[in-house]
N, C-alpha and C positions, 0 to 999 in steps of 0.2 A: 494743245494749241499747235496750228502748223506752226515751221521755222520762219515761214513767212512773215505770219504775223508777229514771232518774236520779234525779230529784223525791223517790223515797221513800231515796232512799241521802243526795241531800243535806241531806234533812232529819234524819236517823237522825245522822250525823257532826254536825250542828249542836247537835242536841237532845244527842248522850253529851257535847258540849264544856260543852254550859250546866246537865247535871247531874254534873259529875265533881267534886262533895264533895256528894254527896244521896242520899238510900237508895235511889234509885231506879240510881243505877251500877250498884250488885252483883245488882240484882234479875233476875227471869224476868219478862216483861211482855211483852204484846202490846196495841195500842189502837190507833184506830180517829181518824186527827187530822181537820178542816176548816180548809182553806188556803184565804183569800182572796189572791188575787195583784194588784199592780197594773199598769199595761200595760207597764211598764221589766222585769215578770219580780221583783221584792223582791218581797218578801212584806208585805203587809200585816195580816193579821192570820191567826191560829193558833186552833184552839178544840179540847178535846178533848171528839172526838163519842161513842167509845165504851170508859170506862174498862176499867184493867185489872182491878179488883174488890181491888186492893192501895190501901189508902186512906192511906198512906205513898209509896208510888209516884204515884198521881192528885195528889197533894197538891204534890209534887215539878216533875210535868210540868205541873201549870196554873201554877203559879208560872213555870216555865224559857218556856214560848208565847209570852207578849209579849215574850222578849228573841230567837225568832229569828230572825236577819238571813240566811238564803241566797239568794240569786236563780236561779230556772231557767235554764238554760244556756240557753234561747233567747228571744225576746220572744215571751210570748202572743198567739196570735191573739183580734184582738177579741170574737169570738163564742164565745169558751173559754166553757163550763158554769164557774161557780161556785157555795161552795168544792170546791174537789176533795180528794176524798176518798183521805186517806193511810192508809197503813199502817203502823205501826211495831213492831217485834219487835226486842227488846233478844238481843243473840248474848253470852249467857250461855254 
């Protein structure tokens, strides 16, 4: 599995834990997140770059951004492009 797609799996598992009592649980959503990382690999800061067009969902996941704590399974290389660009698709 690229680190990629670790990256968008542990963010996906982060993000269903810090909305599982929000409308956004039961919903169909895709969006579009920016990840700043700091060089430990935690996350520093979350933003969402391209909503779902659900403004009950959007509303959910910019609240849930600043509480996620995952860290990339490896330490960034220093020359890593920032934020990186996620992906997330709720498996309705």
């Amino acid at each position: 599995m690229r680190d990629s797609r670790k990256t968008d799996r542990l963010l996906e598992e982060d993000l269903q834990r810090l909305l599982a009592d929000s409308p956004a649980r039961q919903a169909a959503y895709s969006v579009q997140l920016q990840v700043w990382v700091n060089p430990d690999g935690s996350v520093n800061r979350a933003e969402l770059a391209v909503p779902s067009g659900n403004a009950e969902v959007d509303k959910a996941l910019r609240a849930a951004l600043p509480n996620v704590r995952f860290s990339l399974p490896k330490t960034p290389p220093d020359n890593m492009p920032q934020p990186l660009q996620v992906r997330v698709t709720s498996r309705m």
